[in-house]
DRENDO-1510 file (C-alpha; in Angstrom, 1 decimal, always signed):
<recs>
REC; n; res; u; v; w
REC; 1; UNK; +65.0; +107.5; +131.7 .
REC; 2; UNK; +64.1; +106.8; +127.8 .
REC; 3; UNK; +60.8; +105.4; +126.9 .
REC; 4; UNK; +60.0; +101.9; +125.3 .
REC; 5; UNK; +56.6; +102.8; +123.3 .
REC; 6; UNK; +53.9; +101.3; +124.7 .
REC; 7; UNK; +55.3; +99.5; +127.3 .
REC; 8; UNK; +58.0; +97.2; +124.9 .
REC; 9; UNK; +60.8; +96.5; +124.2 .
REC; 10; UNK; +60.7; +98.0; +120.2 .
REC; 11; UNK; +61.7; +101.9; +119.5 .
REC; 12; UNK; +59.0; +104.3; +118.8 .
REC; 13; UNK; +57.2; +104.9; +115.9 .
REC; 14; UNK; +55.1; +107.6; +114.7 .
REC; 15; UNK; +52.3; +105.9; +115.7 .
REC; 16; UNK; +53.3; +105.7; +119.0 .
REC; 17; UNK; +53.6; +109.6; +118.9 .
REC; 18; UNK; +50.4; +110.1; +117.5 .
REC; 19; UNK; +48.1; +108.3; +119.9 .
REC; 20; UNK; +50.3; +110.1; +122.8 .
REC; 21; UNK; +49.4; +113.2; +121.4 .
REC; 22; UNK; +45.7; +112.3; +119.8 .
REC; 23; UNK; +46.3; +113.5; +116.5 .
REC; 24; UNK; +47.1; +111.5; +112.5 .
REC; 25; UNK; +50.5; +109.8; +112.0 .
REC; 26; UNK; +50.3; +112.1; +108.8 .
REC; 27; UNK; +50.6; +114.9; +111.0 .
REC; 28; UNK; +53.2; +113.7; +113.5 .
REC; 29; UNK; +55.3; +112.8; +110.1 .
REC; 30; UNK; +54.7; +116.5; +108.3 .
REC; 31; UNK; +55.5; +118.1; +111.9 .
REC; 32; UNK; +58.9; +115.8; +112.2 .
REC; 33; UNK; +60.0; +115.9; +108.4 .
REC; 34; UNK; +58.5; +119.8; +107.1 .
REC; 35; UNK; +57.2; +122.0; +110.9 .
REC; 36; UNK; +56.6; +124.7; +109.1 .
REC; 37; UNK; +53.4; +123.1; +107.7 .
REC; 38; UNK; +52.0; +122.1; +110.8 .
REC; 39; UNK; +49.9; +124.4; +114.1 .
REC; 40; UNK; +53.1; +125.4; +116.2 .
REC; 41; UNK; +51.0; +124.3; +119.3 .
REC; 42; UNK; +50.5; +121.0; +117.7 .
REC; 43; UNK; +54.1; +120.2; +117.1 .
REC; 44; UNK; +55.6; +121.6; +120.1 .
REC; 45; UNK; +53.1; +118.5; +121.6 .
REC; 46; UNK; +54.6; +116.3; +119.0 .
REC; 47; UNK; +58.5; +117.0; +119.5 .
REC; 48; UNK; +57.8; +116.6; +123.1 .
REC; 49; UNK; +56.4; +113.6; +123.0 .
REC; 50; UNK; +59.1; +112.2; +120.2 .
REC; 51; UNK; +61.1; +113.3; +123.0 .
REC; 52; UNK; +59.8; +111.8; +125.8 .
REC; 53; UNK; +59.5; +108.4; +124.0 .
REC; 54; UNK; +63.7; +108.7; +122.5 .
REC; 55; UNK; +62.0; +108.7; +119.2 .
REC; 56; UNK; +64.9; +108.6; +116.4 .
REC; 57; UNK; +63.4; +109.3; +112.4 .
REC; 58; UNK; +64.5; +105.8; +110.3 .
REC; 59; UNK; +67.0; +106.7; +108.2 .
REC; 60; UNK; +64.9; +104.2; +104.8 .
REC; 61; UNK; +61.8; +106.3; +105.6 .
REC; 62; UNK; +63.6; +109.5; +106.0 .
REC; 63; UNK; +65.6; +108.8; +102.7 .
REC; 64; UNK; +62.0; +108.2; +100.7 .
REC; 65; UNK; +60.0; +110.9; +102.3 .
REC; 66; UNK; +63.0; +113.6; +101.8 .
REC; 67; UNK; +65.4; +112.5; +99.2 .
REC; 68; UNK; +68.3; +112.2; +101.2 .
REC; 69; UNK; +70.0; +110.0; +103.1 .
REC; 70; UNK; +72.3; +111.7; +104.9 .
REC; 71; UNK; +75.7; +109.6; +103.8 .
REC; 72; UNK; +77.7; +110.2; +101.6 .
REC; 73; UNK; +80.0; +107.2; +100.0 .
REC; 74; UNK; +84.1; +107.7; +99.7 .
REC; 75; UNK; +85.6; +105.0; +97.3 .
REC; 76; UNK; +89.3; +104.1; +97.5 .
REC; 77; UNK; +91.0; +101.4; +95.8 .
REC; 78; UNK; +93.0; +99.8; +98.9 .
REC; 79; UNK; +92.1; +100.7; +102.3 .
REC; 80; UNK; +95.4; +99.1; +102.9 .
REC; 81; UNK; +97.2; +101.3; +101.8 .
REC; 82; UNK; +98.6; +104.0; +104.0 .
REC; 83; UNK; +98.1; +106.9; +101.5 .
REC; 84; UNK; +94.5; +106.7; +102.5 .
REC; 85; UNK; +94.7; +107.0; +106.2 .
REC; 86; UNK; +94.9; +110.7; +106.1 .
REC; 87; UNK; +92.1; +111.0; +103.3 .
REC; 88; UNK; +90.0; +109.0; +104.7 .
REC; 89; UNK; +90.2; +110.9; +108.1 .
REC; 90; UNK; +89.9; +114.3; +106.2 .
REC; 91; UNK; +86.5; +113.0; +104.5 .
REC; 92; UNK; +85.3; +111.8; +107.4 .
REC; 93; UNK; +86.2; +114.7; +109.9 .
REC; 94; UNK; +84.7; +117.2; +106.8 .
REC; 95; UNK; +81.8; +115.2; +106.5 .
REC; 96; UNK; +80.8; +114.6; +110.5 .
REC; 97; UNK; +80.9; +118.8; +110.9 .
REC; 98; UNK; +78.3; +118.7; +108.2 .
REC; 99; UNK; +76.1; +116.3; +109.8 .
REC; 100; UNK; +76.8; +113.3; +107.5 .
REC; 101; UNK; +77.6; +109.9; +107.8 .
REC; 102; UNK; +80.6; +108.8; +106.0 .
REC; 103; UNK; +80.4; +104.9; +103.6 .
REC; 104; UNK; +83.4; +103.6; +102.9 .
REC; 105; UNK; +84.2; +101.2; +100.5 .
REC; 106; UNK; +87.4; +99.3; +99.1 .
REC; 107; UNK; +86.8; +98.8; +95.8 .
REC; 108; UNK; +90.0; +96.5; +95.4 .
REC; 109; UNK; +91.8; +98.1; +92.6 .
REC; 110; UNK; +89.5; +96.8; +90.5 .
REC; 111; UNK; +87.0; +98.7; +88.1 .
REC; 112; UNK; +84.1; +95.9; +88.2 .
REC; 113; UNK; +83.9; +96.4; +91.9 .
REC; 114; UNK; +84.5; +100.4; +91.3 .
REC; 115; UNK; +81.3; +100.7; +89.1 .
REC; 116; UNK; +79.0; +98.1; +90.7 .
REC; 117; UNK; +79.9; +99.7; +94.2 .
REC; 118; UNK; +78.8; +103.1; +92.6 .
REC; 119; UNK; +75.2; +102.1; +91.5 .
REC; 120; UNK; +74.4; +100.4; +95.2 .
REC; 121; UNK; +75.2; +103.7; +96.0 .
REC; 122; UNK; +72.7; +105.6; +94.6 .
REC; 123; UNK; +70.2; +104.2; +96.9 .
REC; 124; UNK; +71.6; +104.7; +100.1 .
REC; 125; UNK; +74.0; +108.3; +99.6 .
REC; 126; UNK; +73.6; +111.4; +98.8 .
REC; 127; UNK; +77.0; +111.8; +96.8 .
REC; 128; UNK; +79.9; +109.9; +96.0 .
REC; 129; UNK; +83.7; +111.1; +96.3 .
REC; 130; UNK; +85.5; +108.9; +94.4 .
REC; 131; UNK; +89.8; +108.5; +94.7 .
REC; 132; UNK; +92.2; +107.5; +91.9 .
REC; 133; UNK; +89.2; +105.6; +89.6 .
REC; 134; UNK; +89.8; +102.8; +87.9 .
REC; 135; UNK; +86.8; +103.8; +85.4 .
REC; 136; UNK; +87.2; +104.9; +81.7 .
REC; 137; UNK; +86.6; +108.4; +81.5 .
REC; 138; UNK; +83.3; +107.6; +80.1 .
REC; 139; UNK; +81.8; +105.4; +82.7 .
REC; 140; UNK; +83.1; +108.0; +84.8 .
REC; 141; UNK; +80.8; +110.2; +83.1 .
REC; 142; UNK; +77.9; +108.4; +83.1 .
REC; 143; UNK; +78.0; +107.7; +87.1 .
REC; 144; UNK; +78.5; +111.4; +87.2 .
REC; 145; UNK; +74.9; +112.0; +85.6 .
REC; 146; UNK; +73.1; +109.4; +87.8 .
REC; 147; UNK; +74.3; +111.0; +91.3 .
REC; 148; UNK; +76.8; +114.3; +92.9 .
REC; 149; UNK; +80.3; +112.6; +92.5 .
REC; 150; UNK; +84.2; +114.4; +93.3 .
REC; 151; UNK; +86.8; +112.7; +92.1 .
REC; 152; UNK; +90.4; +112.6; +94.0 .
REC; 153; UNK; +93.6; +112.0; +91.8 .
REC; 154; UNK; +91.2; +111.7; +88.4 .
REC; 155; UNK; +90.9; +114.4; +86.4 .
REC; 156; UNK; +88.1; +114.2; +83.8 .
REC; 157; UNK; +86.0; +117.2; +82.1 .
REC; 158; UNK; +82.9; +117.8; +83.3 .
REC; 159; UNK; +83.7; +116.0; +86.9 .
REC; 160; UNK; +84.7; +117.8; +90.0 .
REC; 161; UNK; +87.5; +117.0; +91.1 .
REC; 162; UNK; +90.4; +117.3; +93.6 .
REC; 163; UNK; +93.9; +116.5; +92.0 .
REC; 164; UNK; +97.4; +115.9; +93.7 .
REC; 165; UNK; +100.1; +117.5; +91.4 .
REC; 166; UNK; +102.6; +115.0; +91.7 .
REC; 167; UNK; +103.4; +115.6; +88.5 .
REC; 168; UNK; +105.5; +118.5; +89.2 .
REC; 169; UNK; +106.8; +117.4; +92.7 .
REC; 170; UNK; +108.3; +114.3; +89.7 .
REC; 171; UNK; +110.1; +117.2; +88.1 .
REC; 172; UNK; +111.8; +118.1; +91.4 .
REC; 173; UNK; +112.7; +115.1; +92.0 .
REC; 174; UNK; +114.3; +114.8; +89.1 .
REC; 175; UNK; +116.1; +118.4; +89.2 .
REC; 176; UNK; +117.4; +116.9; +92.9 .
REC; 177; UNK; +118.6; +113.4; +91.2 .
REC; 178; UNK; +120.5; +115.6; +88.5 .
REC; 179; UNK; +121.7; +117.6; +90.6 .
REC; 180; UNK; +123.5; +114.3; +92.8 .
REC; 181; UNK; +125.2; +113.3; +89.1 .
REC; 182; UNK; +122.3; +111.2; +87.4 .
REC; 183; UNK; +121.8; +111.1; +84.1 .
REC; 184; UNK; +120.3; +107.6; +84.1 .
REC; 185; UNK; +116.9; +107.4; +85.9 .
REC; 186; UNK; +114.0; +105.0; +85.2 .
REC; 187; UNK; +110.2; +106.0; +86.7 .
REC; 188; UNK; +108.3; +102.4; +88.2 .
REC; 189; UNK; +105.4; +102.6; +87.0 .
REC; 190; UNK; +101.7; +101.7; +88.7 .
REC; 191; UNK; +98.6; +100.4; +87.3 .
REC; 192; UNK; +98.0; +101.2; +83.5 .
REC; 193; UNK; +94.6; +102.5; +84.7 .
REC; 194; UNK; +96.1; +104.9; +87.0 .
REC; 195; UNK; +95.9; +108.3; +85.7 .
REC; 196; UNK; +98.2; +109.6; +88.0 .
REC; 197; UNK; +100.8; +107.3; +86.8 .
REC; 198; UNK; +100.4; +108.0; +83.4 .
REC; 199; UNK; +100.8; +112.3; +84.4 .
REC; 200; UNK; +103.7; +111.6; +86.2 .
REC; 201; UNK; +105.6; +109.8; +83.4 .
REC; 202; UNK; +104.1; +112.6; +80.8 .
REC; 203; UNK; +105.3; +115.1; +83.5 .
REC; 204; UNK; +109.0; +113.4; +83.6 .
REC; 205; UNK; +109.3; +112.3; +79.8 .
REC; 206; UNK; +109.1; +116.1; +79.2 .
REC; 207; UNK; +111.5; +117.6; +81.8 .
REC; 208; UNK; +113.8; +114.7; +81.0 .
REC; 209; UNK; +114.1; +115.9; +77.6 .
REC; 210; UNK; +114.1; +119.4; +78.5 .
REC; 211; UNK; +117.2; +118.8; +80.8 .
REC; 212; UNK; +118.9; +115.9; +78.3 .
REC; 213; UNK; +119.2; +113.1; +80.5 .
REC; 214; UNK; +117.8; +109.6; +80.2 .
REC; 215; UNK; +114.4; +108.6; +81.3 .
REC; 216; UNK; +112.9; +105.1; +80.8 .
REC; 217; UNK; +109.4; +103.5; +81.9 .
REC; 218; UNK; +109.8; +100.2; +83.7 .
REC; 219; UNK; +106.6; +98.1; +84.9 .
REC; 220; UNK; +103.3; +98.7; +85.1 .
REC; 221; UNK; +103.7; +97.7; +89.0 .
REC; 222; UNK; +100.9; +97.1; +91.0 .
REC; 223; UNK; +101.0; +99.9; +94.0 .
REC; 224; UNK; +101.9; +97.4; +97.3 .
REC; 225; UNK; +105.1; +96.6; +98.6 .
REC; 226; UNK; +105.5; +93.0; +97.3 .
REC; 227; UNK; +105.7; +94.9; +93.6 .
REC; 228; UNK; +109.1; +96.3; +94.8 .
REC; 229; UNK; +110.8; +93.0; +94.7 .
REC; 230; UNK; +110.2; +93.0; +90.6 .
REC; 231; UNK; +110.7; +96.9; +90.3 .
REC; 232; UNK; +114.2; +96.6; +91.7 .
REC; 233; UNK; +115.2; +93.7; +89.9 .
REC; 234; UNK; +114.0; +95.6; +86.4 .
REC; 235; UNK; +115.9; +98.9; +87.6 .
REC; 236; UNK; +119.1; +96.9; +88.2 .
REC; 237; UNK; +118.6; +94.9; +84.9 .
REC; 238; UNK; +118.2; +97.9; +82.7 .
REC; 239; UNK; +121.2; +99.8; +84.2 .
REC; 240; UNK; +120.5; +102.8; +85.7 .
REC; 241; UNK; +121.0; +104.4; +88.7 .
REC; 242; UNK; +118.5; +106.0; +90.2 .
REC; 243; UNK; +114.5; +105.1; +90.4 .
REC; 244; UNK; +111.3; +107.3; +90.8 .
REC; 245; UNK; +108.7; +104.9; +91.7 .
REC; 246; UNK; +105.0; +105.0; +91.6 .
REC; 247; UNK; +104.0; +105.4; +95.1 .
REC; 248; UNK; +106.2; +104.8; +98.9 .
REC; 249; UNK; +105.0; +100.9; +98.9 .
REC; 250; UNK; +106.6; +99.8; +95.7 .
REC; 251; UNK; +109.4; +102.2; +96.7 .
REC; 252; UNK; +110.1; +100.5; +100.1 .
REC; 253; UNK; +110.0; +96.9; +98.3 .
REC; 254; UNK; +112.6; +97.8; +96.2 .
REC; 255; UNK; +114.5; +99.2; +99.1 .
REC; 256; UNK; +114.4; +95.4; +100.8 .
REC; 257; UNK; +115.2; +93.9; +97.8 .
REC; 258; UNK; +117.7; +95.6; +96.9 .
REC; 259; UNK; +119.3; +95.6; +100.3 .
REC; 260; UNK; +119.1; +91.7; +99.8 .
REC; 261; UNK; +120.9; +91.7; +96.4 .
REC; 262; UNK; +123.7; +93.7; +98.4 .
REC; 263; UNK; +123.1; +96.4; +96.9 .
REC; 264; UNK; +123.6; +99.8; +98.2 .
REC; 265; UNK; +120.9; +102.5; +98.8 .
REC; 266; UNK; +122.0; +105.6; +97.9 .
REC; 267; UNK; +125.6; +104.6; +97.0 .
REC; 268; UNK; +125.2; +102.3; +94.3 .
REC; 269; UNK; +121.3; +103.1; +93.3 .
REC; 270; UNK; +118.8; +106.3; +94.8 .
REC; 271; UNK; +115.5; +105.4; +95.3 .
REC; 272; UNK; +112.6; +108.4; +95.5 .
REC; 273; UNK; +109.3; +107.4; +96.6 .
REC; 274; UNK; +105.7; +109.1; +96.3 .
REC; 275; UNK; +102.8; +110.4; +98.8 .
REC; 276; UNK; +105.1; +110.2; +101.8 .
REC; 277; UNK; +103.4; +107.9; +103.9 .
REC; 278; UNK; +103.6; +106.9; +107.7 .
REC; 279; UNK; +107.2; +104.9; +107.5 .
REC; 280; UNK; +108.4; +106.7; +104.8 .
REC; 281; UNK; +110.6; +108.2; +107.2 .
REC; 282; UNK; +111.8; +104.7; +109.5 .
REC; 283; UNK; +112.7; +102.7; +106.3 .
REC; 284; UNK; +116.8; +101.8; +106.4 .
REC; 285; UNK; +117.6; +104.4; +104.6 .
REC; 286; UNK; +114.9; +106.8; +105.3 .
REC; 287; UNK; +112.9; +107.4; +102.1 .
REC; 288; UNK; +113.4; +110.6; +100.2 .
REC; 289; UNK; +109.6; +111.3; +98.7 .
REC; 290; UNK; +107.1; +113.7; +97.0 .
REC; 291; UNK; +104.6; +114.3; +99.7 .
REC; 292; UNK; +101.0; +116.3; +99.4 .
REC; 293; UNK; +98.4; +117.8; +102.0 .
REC; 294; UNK; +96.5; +114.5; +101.9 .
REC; 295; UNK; +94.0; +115.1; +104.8 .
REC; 296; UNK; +93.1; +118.4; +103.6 .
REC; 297; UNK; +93.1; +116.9; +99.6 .
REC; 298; UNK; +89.9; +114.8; +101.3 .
REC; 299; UNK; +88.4; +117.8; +103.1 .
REC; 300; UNK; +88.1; +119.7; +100.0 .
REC; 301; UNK; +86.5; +117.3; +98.2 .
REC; 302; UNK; +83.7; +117.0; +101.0 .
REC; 303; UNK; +83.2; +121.1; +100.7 .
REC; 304; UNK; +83.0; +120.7; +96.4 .
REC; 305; UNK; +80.5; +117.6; +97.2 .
REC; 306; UNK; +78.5; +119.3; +99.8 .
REC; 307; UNK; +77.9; +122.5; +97.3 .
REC; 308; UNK; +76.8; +120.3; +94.7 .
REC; 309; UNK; +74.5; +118.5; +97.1 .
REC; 310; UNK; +73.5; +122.3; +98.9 .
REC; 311; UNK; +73.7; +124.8; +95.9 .
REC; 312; UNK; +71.5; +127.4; +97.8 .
REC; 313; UNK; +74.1; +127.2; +100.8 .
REC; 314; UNK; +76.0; +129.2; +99.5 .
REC; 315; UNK; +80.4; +129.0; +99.3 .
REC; 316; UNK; +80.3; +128.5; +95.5 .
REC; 317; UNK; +81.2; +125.5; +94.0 .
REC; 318; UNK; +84.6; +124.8; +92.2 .
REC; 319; UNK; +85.0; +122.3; +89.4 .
REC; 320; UNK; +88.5; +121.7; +90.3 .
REC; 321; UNK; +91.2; +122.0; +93.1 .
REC; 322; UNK; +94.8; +121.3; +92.7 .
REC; 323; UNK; +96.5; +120.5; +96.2 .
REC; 324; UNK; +100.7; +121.2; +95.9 .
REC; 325; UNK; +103.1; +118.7; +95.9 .
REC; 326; UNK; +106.9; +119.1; +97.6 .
REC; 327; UNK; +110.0; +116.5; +97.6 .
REC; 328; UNK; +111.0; +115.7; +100.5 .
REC; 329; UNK; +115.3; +114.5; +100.5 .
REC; 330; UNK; +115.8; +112.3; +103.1 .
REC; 331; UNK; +118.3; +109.6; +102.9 .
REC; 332; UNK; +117.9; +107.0; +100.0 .
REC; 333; UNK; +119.3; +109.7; +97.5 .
REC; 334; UNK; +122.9; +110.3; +97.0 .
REC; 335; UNK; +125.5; +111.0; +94.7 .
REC; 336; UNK; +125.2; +108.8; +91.6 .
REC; 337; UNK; +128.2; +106.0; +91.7 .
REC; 338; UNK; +131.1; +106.9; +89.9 .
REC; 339; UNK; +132.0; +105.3; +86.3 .
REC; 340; UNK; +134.5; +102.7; +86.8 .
</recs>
């Protein structure tokens, strides 16, 4: 049965252990936090009697006495948003094998709440792992130099960083839409500040050109399911007849909408998604998409934090990891509708 100290109802201190065991706090504290320095008789008393009263180190004191904290903090922009189940549960798995505690925080797509979230940070984690910021490259930067940080979906020199490349999975898509008769294609765009938006239009500008067909940028759009009202109204407005949007959300709100306007998915308009979320595949019609190894793409950035944090470890460090990208054809792409 575990032990109150000293007959109450509080958990133990140090002090507790050292008048059980009749020596200095100092020494039950050096014996608990660095053995080595302390008589191995002597500390073989103290662990037992840690033991014996359930003694468990606080975390605060632990964190000023060693320098570490033990957690590490993963930032995502909208814990909403189903492309972060799997990341999330890849950071966390990654980081519970290694014996820390994973801090999660929704920074709400907004780079305010991005930055200020990263400096409370530094005093309670170890490192930072950062998806699809919202900071310049330059504040970026600058958090970089204050504490360990990985970045997922942000690519910036002189940041580690694990990135999706979506960017050529948006050139297969295209190559499948061409090969279905379009010549007419706009990309829905997300967030200005979304990097990942901005290589993926870079990424199809280019292979339009390459391939001489039509490619247009409609939005910015922000990445939820309500945006896809708006994106399918601009996609029918500006006449063309098939859509690569941003991400799956806006993708399946422009599926709904355009359902409601009575129009026809893939007959009259095709519709490719991104990230191929959970009910990519139950939408009406089921939603072709560029999908990615997103649990692992958050394991991997655990294993680049943890060498930064454990240089001596050993397993090298990487600077950068690029995770591969494949469309998936399911059934909201078709033939493109014939001229009348």
């Amino acid at each position: 049965m575990a032990m109150q100290a000293a007959g109450t109802d509080r958990p133990a201190t140090i002090h507790d252990i050292a008048a059980m065991c009749g020596v200095a706090a100092s020494t039950v504290s050096r014996a608990l936090s660095t053995p080595d320095r302390v008589n191995i008789r002597t500390r073989a008393r103290i662990e037992a009697a840690a033991a014996q009263l359930s003694y468990t180190p606080n975390s605060q004191a632990k964190a000023l006495s060693s320098g570490r904290t033990g957690a590490v903090g993963v930032l995502v922009p909208d814990i909403t948003n189903p492309f972060y189940f799997d990341l999330i549960r890849g950071t966390q798995l990654q980081l519970k094998a290694a014996g820390y505690t994973q801090l999660l925080v929704d920074t709400e797509e907004s780079d305010e709440v991005e930055a200020s979230s990263m400096e409370q940070l530094r005093k309670s984690a170890d490192g930072i792992i950062v998806t699809a910021s919202r900071l310049s490259d330059e504040a970026l930067l600058a958090a970089a130099a204050k504490i360990p940080i990985v970045t997922i979906n942000r690519d910036v020199a002189g940041v580690p960083a694990v990135v999706i490349d979506t960017p050529s999975a948006t050139s297969q898509a295209l190559d499948h839409l061409i090969s279905l008769g379009h010549t007419h294609v706009a990309y829905m765009a997300g967030p200005l500040t979304s990097q990942s938006s901005t290589r993926r239009w870079t990424a199809l500008e280019a292979a339009a050109e390459e391939r001489g067909v039509d490619v247009r940028r409609l939005g910015p759009f922000a990445p939820k399911t309500q945006s896809g009202a708006a994106a399918a109204d601009a996609a029918v407005h500006s006449g063309v007849t098939a859509c690569i949007a941003f991400n799956d959300l806006i993708a399946i709100g422009m599926l709904q909408r355009l359902r409601e306007r009575g129009i026809r998915v893939p007959e009259d308009m095709s519709v490719v998604g991104c990230d191929d979320i959970f009910g990519a595949d139950f939408c009406n019609p089921p939603l072709t998409t560029m999908a990615s190894p997103i649990e692992q793409a958050g394991r991997v950035a655990v294993s680049m934090l943890l060498a930064q944090l454990n240089p001596l470890a050993g397993g090298g460090s990487r600077s950068r990891s690029l995770m591969p990208t494949h469309l998936t054809v399911r059934g909201s792409t078709g033939p493109a509708p014939a001229v009348s």
